[in-house]
mmCIF file of the N, C-alpha and C atoms, coordinates in Angstrom:
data_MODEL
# 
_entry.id   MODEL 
# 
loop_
_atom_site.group_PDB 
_atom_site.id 
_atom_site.type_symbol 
_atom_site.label_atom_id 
_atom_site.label_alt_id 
_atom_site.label_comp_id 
_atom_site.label_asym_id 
_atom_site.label_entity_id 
_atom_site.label_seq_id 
_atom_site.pdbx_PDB_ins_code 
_atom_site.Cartn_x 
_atom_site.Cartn_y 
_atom_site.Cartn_z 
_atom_site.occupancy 
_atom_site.B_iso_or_equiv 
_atom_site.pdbx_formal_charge 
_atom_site.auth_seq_id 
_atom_site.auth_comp_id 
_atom_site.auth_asym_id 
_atom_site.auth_atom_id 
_atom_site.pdbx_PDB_model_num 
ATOM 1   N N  . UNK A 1 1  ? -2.160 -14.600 24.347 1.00 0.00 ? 1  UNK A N  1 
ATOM 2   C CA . UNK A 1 1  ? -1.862 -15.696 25.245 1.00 0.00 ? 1  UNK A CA 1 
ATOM 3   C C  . UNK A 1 1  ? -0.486 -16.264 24.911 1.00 0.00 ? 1  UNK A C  1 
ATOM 4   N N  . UNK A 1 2  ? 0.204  -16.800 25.808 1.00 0.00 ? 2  UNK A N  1 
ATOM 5   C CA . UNK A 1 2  ? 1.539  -16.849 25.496 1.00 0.00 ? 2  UNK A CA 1 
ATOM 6   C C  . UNK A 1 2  ? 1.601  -18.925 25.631 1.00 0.00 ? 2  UNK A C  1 
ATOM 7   N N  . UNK A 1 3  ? 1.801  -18.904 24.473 1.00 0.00 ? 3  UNK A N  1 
ATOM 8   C CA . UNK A 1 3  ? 1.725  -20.113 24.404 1.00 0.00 ? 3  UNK A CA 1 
ATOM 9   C C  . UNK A 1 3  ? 2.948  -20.915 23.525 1.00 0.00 ? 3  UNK A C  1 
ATOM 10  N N  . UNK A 1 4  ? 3.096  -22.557 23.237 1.00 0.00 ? 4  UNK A N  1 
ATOM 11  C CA . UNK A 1 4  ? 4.108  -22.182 22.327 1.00 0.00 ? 4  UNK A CA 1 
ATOM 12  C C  . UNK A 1 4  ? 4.138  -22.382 20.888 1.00 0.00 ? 4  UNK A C  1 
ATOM 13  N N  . UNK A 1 5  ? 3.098  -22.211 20.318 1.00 0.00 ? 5  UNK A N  1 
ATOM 14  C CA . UNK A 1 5  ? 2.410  -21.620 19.156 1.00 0.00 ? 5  UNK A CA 1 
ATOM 15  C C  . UNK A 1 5  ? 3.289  -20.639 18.461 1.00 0.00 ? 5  UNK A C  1 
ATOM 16  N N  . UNK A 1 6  ? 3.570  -19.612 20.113 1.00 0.00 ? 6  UNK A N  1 
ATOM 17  C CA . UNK A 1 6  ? 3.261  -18.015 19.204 1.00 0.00 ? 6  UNK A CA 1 
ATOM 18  C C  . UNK A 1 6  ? 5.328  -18.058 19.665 1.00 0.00 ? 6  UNK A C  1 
ATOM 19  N N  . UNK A 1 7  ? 6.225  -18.565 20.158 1.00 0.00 ? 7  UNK A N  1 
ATOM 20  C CA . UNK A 1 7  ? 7.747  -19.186 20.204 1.00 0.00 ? 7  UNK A CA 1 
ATOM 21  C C  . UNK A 1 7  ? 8.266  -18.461 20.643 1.00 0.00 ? 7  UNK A C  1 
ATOM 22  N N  . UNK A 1 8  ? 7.529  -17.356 22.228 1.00 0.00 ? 8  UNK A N  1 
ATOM 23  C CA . UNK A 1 8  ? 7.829  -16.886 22.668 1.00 0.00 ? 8  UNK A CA 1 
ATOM 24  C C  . UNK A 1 8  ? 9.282  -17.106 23.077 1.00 0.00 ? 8  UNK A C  1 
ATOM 25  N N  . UNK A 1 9  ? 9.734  -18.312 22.951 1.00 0.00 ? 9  UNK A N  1 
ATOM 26  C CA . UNK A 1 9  ? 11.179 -17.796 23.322 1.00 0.00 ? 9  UNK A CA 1 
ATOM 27  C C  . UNK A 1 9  ? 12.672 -17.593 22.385 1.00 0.00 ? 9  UNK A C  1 
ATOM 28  N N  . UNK A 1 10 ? 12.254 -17.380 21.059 1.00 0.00 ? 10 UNK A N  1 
ATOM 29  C CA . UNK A 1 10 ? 12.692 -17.134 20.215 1.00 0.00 ? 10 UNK A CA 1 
ATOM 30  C C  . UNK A 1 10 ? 12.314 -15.444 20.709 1.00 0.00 ? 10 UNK A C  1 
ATOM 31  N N  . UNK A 1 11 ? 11.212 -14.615 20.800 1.00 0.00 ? 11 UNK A N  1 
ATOM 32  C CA . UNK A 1 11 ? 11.797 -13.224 21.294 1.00 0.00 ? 11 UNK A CA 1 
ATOM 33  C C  . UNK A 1 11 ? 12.334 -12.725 22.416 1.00 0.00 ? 11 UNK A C  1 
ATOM 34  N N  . UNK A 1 12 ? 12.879 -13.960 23.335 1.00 0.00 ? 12 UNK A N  1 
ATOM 35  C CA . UNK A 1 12 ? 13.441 -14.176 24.101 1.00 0.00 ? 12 UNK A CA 1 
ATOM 36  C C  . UNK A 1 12 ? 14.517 -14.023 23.426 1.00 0.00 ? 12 UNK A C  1 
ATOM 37  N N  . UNK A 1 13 ? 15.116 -14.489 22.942 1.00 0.00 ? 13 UNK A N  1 
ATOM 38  C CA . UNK A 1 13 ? 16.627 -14.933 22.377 1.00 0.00 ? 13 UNK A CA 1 
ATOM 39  C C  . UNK A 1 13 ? 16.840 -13.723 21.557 1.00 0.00 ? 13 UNK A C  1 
ATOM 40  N N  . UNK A 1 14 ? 15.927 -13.208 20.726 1.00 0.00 ? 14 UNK A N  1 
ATOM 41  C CA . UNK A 1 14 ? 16.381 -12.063 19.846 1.00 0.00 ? 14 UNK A CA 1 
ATOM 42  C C  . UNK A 1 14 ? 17.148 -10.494 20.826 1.00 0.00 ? 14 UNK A C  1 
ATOM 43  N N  . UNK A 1 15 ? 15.547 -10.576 22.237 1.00 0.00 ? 15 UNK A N  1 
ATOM 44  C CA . UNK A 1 15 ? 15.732 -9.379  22.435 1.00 0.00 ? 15 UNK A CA 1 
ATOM 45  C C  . UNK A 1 15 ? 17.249 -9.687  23.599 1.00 0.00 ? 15 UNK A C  1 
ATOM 46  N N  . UNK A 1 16 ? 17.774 -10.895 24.289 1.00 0.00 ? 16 UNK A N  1 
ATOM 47  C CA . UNK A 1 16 ? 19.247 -10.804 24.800 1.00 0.00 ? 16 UNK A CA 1 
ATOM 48  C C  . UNK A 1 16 ? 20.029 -10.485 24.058 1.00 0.00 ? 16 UNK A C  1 
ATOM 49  N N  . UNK A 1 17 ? 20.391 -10.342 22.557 1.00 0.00 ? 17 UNK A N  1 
ATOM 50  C CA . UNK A 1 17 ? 21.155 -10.124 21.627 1.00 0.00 ? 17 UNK A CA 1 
ATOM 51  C C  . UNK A 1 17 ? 20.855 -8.978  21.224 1.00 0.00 ? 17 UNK A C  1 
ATOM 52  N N  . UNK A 1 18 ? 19.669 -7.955  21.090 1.00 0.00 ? 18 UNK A N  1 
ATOM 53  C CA . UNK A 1 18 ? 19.626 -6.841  20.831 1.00 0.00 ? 18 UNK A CA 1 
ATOM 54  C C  . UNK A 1 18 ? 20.450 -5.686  22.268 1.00 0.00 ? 18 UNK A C  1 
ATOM 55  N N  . UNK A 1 19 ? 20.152 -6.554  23.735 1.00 0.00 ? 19 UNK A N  1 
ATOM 56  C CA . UNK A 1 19 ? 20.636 -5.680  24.647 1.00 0.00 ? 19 UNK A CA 1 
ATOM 57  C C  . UNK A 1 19 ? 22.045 -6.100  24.773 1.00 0.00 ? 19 UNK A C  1 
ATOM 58  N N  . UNK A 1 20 ? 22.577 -7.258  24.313 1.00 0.00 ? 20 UNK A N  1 
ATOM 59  C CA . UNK A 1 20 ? 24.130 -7.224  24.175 1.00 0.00 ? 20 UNK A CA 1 
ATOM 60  C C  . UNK A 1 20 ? 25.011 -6.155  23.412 1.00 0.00 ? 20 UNK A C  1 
ATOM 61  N N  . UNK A 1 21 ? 24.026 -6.032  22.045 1.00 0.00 ? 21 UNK A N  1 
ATOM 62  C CA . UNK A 1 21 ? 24.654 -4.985  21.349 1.00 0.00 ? 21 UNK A CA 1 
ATOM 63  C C  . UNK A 1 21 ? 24.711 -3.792  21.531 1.00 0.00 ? 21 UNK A C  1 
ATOM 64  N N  . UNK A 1 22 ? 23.894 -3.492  22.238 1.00 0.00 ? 22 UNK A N  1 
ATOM 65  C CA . UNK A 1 22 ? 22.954 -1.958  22.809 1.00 0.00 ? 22 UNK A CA 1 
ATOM 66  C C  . UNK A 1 22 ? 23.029 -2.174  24.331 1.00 0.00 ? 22 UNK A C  1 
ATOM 67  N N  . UNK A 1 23 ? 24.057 -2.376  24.979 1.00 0.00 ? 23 UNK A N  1 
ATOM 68  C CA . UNK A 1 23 ? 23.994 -2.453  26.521 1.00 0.00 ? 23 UNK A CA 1 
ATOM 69  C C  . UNK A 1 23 ? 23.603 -0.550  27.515 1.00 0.00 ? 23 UNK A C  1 
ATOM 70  N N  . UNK A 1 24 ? 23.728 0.037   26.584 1.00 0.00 ? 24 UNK A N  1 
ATOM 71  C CA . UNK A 1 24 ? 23.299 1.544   27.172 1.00 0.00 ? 24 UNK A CA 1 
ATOM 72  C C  . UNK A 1 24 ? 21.878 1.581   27.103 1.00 0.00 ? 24 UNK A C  1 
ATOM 73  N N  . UNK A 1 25 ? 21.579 0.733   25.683 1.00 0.00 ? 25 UNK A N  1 
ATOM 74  C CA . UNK A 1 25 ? 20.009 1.448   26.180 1.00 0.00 ? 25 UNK A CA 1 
ATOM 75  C C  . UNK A 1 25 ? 19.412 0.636   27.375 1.00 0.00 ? 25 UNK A C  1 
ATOM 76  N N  . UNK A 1 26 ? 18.233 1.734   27.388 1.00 0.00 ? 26 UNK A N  1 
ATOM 77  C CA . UNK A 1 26 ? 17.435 1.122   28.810 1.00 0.00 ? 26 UNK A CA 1 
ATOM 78  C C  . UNK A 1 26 ? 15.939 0.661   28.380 1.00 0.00 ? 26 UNK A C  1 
ATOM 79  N N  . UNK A 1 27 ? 15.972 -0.343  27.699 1.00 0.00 ? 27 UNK A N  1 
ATOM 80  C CA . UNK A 1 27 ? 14.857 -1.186  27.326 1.00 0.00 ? 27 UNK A CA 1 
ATOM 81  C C  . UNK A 1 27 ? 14.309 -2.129  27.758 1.00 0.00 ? 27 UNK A C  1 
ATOM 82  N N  . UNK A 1 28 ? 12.856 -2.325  27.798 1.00 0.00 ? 28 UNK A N  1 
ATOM 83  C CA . UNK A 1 28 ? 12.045 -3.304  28.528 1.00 0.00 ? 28 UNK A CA 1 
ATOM 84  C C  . UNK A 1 28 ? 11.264 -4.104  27.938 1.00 0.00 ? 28 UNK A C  1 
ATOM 85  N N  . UNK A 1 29 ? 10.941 -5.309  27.707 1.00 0.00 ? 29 UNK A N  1 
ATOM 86  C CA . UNK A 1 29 ? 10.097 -5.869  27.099 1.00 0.00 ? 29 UNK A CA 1 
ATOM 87  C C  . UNK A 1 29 ? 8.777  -6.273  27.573 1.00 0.00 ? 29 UNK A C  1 
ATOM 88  N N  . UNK A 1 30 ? 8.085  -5.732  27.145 1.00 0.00 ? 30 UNK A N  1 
ATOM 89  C CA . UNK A 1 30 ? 6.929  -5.868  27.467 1.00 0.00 ? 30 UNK A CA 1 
ATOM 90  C C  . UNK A 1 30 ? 5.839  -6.977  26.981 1.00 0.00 ? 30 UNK A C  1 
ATOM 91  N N  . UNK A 1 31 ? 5.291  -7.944  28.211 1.00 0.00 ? 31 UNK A N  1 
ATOM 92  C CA . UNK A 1 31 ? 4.671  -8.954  27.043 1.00 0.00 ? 31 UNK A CA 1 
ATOM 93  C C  . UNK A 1 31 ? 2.962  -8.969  27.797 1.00 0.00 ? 31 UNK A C  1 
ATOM 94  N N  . UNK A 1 32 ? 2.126  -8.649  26.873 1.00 0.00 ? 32 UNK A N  1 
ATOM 95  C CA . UNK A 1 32 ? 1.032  -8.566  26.955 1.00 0.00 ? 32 UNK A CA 1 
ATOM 96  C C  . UNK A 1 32 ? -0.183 -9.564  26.935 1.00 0.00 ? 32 UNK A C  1 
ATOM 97  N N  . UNK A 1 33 ? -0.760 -10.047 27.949 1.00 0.00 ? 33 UNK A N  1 
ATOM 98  C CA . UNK A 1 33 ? -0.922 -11.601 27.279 1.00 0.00 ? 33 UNK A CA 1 
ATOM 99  C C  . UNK A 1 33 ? -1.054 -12.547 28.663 1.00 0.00 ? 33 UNK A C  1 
ATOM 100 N N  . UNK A 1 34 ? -2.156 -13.406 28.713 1.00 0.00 ? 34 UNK A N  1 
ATOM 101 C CA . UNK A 1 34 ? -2.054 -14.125 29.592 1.00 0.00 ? 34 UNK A CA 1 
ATOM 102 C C  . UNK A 1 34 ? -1.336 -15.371 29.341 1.00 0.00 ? 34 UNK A C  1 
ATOM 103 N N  . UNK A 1 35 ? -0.906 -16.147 31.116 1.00 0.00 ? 35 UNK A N  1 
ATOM 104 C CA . UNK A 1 35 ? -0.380 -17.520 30.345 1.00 0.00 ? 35 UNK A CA 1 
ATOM 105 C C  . UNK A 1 35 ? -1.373 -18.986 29.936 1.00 0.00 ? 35 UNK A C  1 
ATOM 106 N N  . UNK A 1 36 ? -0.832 -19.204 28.775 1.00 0.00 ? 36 UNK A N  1 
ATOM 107 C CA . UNK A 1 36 ? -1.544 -20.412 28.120 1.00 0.00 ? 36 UNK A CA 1 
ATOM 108 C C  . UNK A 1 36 ? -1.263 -21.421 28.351 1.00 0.00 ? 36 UNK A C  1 
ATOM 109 N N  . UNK A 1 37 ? -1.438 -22.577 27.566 1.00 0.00 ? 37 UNK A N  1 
ATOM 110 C CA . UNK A 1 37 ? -1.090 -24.086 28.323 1.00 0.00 ? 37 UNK A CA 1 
ATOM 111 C C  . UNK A 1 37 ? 0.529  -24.658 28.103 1.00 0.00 ? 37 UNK A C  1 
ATOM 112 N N  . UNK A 1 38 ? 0.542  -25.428 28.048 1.00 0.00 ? 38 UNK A N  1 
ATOM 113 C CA . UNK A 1 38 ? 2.330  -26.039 27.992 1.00 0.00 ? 38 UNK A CA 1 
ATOM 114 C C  . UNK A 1 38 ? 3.105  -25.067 28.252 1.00 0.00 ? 38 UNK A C  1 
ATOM 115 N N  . UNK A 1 39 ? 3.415  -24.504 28.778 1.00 0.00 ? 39 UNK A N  1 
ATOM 116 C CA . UNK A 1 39 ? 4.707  -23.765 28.864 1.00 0.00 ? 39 UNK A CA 1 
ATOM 117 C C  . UNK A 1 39 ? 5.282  -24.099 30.000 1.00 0.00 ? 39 UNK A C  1 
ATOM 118 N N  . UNK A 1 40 ? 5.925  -25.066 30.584 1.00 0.00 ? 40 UNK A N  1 
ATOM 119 C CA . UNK A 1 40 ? 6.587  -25.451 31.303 1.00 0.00 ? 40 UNK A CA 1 
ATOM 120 C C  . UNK A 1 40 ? 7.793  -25.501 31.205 1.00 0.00 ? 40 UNK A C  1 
ATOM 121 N N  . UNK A 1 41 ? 7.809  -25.587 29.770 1.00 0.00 ? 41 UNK A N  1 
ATOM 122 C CA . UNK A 1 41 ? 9.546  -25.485 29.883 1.00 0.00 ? 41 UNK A CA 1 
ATOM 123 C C  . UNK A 1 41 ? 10.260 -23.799 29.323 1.00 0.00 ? 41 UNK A C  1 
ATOM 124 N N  . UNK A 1 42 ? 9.160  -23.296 28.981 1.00 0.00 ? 42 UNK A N  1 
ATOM 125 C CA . UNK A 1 42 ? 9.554  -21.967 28.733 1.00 0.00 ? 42 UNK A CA 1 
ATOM 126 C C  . UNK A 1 42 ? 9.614  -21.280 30.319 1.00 0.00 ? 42 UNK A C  1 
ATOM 127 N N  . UNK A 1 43 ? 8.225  -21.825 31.100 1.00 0.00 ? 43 UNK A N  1 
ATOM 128 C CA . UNK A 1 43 ? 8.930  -21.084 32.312 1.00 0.00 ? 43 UNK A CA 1 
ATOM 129 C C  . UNK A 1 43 ? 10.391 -21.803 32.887 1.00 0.00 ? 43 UNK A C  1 
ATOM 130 N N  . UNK A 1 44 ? 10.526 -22.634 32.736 1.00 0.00 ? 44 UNK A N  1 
ATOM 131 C CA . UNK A 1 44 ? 12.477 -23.257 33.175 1.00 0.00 ? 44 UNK A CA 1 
ATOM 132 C C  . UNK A 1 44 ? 13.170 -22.342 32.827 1.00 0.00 ? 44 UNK A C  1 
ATOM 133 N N  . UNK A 1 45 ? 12.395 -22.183 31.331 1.00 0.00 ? 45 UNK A N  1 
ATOM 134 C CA . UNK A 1 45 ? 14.001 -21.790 30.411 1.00 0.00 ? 45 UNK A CA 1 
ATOM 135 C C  . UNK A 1 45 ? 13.942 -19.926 31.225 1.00 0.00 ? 45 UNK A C  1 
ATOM 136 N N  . UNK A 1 46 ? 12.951 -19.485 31.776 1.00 0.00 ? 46 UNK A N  1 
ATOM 137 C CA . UNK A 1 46 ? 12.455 -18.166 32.203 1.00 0.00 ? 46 UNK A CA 1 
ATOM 138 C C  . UNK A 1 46 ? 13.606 -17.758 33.647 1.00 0.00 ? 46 UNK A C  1 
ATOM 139 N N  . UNK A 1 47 ? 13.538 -19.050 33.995 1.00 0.00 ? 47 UNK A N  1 
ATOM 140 C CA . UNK A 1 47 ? 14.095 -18.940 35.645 1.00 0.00 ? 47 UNK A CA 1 
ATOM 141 C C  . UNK A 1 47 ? 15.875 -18.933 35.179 1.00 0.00 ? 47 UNK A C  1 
ATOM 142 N N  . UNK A 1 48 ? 16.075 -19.165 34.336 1.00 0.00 ? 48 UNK A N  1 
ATOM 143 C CA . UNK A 1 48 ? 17.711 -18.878 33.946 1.00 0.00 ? 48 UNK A CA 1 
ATOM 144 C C  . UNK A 1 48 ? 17.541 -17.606 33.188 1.00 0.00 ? 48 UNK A C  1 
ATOM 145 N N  . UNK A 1 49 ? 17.124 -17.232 32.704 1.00 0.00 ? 49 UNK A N  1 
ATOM 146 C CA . UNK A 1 49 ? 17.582 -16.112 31.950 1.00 0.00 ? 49 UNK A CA 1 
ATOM 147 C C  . UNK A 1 49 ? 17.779 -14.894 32.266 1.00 0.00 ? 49 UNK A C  1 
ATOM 148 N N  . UNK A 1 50 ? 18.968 -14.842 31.464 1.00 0.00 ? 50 UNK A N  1 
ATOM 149 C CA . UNK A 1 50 ? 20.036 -13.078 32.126 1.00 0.00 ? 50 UNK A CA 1 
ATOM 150 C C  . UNK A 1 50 ? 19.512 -12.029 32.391 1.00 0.00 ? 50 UNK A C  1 
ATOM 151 N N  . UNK A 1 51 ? 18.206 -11.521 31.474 1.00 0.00 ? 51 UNK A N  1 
ATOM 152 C CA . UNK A 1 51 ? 17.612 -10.048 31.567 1.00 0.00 ? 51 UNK A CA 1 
ATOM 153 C C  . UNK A 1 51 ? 16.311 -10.435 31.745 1.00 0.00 ? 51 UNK A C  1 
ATOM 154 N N  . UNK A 1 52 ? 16.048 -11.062 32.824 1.00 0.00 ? 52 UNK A N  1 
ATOM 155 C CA . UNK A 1 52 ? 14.120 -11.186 33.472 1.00 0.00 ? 52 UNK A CA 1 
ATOM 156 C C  . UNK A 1 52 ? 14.070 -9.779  34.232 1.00 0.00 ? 52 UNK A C  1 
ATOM 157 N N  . UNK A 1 53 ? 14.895 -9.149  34.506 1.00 0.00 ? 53 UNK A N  1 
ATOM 158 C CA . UNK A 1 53 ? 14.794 -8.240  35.406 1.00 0.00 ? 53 UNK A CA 1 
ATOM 159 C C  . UNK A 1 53 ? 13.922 -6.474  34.011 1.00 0.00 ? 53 UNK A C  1 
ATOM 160 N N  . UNK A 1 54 ? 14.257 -7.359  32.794 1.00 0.00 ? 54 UNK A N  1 
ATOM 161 C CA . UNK A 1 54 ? 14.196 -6.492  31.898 1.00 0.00 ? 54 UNK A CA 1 
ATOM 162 C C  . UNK A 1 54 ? 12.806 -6.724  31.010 1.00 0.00 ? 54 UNK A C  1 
ATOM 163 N N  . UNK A 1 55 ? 12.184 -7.545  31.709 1.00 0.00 ? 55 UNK A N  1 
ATOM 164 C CA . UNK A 1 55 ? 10.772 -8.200  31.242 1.00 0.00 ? 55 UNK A CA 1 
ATOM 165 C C  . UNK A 1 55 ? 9.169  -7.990  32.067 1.00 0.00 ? 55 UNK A C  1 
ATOM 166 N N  . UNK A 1 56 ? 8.872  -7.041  31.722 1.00 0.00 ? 56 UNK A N  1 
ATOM 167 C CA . UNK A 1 56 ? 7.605  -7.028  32.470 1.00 0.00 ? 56 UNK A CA 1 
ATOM 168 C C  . UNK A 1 56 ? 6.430  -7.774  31.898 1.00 0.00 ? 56 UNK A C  1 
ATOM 169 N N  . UNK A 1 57 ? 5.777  -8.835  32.598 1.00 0.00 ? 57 UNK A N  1 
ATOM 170 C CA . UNK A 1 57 ? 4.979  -9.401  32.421 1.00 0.00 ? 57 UNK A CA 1 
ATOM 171 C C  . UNK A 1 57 ? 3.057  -8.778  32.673 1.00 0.00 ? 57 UNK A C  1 
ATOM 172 N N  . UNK A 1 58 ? 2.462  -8.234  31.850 1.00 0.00 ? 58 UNK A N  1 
ATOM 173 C CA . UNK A 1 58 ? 1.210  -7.444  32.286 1.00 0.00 ? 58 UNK A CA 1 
ATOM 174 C C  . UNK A 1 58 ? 0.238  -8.530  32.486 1.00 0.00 ? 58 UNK A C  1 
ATOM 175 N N  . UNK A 1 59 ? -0.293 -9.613  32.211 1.00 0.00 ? 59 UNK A N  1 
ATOM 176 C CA . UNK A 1 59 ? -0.985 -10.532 32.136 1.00 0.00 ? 59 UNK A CA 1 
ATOM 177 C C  . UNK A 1 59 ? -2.244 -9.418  30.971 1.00 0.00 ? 59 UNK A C  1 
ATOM 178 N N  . UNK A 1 60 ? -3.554 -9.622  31.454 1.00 0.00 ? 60 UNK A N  1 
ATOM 179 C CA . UNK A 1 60 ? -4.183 -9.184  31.127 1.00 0.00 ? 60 UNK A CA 1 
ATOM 180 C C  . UNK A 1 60 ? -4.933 -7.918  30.873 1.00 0.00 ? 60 UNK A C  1 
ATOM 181 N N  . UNK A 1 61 ? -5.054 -6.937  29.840 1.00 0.00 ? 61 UNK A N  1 
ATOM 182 C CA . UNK A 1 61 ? -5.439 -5.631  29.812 1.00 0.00 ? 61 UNK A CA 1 
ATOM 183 C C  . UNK A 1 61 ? -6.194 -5.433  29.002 1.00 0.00 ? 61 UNK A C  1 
ATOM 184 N N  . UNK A 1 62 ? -6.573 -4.503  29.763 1.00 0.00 ? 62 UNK A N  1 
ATOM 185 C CA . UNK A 1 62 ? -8.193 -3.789  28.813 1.00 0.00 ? 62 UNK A CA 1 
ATOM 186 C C  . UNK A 1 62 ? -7.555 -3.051  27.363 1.00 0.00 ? 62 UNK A C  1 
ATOM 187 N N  . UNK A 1 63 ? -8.674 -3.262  26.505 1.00 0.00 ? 63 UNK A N  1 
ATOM 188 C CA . UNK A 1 63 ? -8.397 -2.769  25.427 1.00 0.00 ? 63 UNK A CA 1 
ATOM 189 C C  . UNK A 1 63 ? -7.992 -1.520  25.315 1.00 0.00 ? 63 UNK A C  1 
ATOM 190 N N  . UNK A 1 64 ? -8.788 -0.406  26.015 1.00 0.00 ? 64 UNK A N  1 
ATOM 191 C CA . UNK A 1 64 ? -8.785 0.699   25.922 1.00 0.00 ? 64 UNK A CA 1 
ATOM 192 C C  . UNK A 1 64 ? -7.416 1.529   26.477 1.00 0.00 ? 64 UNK A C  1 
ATOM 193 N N  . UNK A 1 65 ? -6.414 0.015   26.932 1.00 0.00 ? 65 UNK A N  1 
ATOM 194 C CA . UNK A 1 65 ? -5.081 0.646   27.463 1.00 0.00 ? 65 UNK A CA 1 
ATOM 195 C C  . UNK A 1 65 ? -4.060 0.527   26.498 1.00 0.00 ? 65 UNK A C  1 
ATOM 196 N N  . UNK A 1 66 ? -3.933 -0.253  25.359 1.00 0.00 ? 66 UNK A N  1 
ATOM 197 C CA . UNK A 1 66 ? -3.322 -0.643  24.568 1.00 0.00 ? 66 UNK A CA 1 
ATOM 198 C C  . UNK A 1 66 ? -3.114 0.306   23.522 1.00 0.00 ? 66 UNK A C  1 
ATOM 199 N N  . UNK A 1 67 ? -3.444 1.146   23.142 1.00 0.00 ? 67 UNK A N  1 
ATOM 200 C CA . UNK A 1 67 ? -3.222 2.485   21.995 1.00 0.00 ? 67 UNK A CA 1 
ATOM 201 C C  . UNK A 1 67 ? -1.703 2.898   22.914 1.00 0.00 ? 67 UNK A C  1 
ATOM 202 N N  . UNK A 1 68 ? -2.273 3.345   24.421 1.00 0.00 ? 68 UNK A N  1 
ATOM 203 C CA . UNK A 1 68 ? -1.124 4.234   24.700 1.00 0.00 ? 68 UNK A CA 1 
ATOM 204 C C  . UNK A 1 68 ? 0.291  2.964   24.775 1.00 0.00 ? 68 UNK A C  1 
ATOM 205 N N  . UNK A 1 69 ? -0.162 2.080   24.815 1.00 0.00 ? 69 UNK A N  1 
ATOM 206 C CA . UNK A 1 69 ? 1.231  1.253   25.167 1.00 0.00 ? 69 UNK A CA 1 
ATOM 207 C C  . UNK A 1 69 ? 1.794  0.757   23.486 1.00 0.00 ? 69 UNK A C  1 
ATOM 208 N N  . UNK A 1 70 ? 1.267  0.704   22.518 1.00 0.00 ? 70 UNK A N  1 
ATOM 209 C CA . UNK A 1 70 ? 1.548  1.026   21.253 1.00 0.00 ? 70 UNK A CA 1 
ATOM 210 C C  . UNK A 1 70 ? 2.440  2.738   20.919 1.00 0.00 ? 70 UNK A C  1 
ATOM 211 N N  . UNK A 1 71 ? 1.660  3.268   21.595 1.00 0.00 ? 71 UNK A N  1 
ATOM 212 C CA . UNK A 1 71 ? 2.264  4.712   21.053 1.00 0.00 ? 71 UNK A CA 1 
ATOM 213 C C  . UNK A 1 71 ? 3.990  5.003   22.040 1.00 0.00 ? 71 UNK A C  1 
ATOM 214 N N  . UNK A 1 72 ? 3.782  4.548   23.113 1.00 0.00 ? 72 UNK A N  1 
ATOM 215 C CA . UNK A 1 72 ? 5.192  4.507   24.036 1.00 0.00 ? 72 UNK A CA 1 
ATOM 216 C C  . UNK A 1 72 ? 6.108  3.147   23.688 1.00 0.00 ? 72 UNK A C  1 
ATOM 217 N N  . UNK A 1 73 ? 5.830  2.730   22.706 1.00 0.00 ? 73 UNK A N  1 
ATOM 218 C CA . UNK A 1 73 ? 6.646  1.417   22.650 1.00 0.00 ? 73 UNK A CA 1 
ATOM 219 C C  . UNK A 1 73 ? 7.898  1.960   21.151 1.00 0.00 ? 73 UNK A C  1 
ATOM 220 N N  . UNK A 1 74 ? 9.075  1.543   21.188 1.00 0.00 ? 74 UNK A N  1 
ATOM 221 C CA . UNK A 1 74 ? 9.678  1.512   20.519 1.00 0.00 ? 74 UNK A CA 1 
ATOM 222 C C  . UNK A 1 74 ? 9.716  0.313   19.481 1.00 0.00 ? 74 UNK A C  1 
ATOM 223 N N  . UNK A 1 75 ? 9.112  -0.730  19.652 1.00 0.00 ? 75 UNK A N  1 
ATOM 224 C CA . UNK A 1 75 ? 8.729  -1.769  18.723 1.00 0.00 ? 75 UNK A CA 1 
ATOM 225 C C  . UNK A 1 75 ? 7.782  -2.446  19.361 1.00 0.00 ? 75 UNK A C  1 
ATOM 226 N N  . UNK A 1 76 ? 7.669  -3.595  17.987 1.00 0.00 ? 76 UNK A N  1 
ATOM 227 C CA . UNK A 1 76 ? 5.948  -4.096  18.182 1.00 0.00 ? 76 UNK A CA 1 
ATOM 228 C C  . UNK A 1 76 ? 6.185  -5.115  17.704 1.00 0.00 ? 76 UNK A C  1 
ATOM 229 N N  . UNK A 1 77 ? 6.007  -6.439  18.133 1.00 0.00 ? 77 UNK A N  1 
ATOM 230 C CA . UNK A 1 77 ? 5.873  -7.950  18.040 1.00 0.00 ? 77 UNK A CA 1 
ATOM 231 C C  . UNK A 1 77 ? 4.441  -8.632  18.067 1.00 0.00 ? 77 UNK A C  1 
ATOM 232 N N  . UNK A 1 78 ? 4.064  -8.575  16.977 1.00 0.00 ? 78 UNK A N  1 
ATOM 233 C CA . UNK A 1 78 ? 3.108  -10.050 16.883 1.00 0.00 ? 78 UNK A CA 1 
ATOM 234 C C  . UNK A 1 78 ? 2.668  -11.005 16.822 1.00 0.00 ? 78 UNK A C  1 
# 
């Protein structure tokens, strides 16, 4: 659940600075996870930011889908 507990927008901020440095690769962030309470200003801060186009949002998924999206992922955030 994406809440702001877990400072989701601190991997916000990391991963614009990883694609600044790395503007060739073609990376997506993937966030797994329904939305939780307060985040109102993370969605603000959502509606400005440079690479949303680079953010897929899944909401909710079955367990049994998550191995393969572990195994196709180039990193892993907890």
């Amino acid at each position: 659940t994406i809440e702001p507990r877990k400072n989701f927008k601190s991997v916000l901020e990391a991963f614009s600075l990883f694609l600044e440095k790395n503007p060739k690769e073609n990376i997506y962030l993937v966030s797994v996870g329904l939305w939780g309470w307060n985040n109102s200003e993370l969605k603000d801060y959502l509606k400005k930011y440079k690479y949303i186009e680079k953010i897929i949002f899944t909401n909710y998924i079955e367990i049994n889908f998550l191995p393969s999206l572990y195994y196709y992922s180039k990193a892993f955030i907890y």
